[in-house]
N, C-alpha and C positions, 0 to 999 in steps of 0.2 A: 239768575236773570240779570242781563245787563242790559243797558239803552233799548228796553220794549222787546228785546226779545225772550220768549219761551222755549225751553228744548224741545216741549212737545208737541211744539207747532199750533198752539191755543192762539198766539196773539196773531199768526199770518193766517190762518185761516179767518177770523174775526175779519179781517184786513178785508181778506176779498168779500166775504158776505159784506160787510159792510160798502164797497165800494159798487157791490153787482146792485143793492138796493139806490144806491146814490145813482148808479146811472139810469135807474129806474123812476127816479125824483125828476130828472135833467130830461127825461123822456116826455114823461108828464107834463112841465115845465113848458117844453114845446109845443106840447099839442095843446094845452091849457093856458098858458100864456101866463102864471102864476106857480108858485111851489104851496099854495094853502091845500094840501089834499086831503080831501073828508077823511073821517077817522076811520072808517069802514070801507073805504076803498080800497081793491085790487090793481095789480096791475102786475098779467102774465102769470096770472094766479099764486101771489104773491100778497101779503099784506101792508102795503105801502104807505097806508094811512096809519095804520098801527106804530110802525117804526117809527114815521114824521114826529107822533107824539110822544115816542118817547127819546130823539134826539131833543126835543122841547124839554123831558122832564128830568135828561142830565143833565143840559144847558145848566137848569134853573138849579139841580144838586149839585152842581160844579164838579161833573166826572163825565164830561165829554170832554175830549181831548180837544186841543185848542183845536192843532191842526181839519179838524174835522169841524169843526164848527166856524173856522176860516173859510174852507170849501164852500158849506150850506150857505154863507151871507155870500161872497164872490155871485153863488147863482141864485141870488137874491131871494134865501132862506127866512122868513119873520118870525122873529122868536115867538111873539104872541098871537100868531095863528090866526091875523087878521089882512085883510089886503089893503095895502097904501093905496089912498087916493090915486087915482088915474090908471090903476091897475087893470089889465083886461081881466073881464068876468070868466 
């Protein structure tokens, strides 16, 4: 393995689940007007609220890649799962 990649194709698959759920955040995002998504919630029958908290709980084990947790704050990702003042509800 060199610079992230795998020969068996673990980390590029990873890649896209990971990115199909991000744009599944950035969906939400828009129609909610926030990234705080309940822990139990779906979205395209998917578990979206599930993942949110565990991109939270690598955050906080420091085994979320940077790059990826760059992304989340860009679209104004809150690590502590709370909404800033003046945020839409």
């Amino acid at each position: 393995e060199q610079a992230g990649f795998l020969w068996n194709g673990t980390k590029a698959s990873g890649d896209k689940k990971w990115d199909a759920m991000f744009a599944l955040l950035l969906q939400f995002k828009t129609e909610k007007g926030h990234c705080n998504v309940p822990h139990r919630h779906t979205e395209q029958g998917r578990a979206l609220g599930n993942w949110v908290a565990t991109q939270r709980i690598e955050k906080r084990r420091g085994t979320l890649e940077q790059s990826r947790a760059d992304r989340l704050e860009q679209a104004g990702f809150l690590w502590n799962g709370t909404k800033a003042s003046g945020d839409k509800k």
